[in-house]
C-alpha positions in Angstrom: -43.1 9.1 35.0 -41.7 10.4 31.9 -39.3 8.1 31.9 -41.6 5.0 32.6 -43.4 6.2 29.4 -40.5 6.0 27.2 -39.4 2.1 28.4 -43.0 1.2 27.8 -42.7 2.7 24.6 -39.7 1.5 23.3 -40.4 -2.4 24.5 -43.8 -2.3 22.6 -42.0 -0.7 19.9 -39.5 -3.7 19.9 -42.1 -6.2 20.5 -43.8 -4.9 17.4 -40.8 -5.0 15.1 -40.0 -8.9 16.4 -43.7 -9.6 15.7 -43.6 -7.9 11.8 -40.3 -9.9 11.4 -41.5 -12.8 12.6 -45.2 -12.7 10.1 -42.4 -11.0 7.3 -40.2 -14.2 7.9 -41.6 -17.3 9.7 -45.4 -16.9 9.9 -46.9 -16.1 6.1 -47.2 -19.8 4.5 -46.9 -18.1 0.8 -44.1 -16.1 1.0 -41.7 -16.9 3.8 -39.6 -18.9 2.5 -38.9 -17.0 -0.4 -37.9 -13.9 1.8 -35.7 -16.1 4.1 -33.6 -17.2 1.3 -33.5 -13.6 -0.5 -32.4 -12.3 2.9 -29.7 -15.0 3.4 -28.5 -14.5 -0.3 -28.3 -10.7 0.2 -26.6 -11.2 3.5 -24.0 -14.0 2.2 -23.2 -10.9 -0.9 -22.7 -8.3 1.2 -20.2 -10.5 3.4 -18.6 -11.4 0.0 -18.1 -7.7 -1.1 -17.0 -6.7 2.0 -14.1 -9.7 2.5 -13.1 -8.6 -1.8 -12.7 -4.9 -0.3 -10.8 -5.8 3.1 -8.8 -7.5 0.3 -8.4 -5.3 -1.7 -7.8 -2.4 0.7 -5.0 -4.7 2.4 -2.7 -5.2 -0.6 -3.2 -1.1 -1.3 -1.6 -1.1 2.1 0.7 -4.2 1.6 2.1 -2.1 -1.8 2.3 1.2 1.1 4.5 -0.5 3.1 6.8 -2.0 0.4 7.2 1.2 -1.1 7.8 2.6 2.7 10.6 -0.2 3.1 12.2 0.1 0.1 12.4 3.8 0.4 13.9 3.5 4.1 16.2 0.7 3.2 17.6 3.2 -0.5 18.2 6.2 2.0 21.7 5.5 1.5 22.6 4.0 -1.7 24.9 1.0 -2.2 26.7 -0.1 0.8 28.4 2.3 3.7 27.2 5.2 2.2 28.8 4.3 -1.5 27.3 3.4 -5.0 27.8 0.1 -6.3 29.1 0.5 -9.7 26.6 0.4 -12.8 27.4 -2.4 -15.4 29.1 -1.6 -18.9 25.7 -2.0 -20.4 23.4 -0.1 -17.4 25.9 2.8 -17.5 25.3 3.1 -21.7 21.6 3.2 -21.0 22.1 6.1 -18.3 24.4 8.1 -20.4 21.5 7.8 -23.4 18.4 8.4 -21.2 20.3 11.6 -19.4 23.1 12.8 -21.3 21.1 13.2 -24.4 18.0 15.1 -22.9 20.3 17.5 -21.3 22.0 17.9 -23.8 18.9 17.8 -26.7 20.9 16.0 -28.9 19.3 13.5 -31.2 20.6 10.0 -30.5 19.2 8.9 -34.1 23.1 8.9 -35.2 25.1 8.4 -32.4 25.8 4.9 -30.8 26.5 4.7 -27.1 28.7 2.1 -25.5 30.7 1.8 -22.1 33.7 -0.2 -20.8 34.8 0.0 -17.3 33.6 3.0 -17.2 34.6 4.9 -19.9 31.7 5.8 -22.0 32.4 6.1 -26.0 30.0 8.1 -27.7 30.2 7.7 -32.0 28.3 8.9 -34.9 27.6 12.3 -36.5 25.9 15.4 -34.6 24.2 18.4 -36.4 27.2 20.7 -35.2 30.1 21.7 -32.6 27.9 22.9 -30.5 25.7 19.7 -30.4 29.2 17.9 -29.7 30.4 20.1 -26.8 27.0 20.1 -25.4 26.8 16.0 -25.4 30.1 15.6 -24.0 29.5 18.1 -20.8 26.0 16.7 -20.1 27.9 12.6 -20.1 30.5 13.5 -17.9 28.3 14.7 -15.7 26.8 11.7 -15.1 27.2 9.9 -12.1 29.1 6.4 -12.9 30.9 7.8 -15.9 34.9 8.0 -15.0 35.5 9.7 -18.7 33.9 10.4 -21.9 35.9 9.2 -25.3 34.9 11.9 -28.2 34.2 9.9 -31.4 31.5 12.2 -32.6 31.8 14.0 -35.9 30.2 17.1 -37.1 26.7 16.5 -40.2 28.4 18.5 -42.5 32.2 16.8 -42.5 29.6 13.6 -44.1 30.5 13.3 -47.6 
């Protein structure tokens, strides 16, 4: 019985909210028209934000999976396990950005260049120790096959 009670309910509760829609939308001469077209417009926006977000949210995963490839694929650098070679002018730019932040040199006086390799560091240093220091620390990197010394000590400038 109780359950009788509850369908009868709930269809004149549904019957009701078709009838409100129906006077809110179709049935009141003044202002039906109105709320029809507000109610499209509203509806039409909210499918437009949605499709921008779907959007949206699909490159953020598009830019996911690149990065996710490109990771995968640079597991192994170069090919069979091996690093290409860095160009004379790449291998320059790798000694400056590492060698001299290991080493905290500054580069404001000293001119970096490579050739096959060999990386030729020349200018002036504050000292020795700034010298030895800049030498260890571009050797080290990877891609340099030797370092040529022509670095000079600040206070050997006349």
């Amino acid at each position: 019985m109780v359950n009788v009670m509850a369908k009868r309910a709930g269809v004149l509760l549904g019957a009701f909210a078709i009838g409100a829609m129906a006077e809110y939308f179709l049935l009141d001469r003044r202002h039906a028209t109105r709320r029809r077209h507000i109610a499209r417009e509203r509806g039409i926006a909210i499918a437009r934000r949605r499709s921008r977000a779907a959007v949206r949210r699909a490159k953020y995963l598009e830019g996911v999976a690149e990065g996710a490839a490109h990771r995968a694929a640079h597991v192994l650098p170069g090919r069979n396990g091996r690093r290409e070679a860095l160009d004379d002018v790449s291998l320059a730019r790798k000694v400056e950005s590492i060698a001299f932040r290991e080493a905290r040199v500054s580069k404001a006086h000293v001119s970096v260049n490579a050739e096959k390799g060999v990386v030729y560091l020349r200018g002036r240093v504050e000292s020795d120790r700034e010298i030895d220091d800049l030498l260890r620390a571009a050797a080290a990197v990877e891609g340099v096959a030797r370092v040529q010394n022509m670095l000079h000590p600040a206070h050997l400038q006349g």
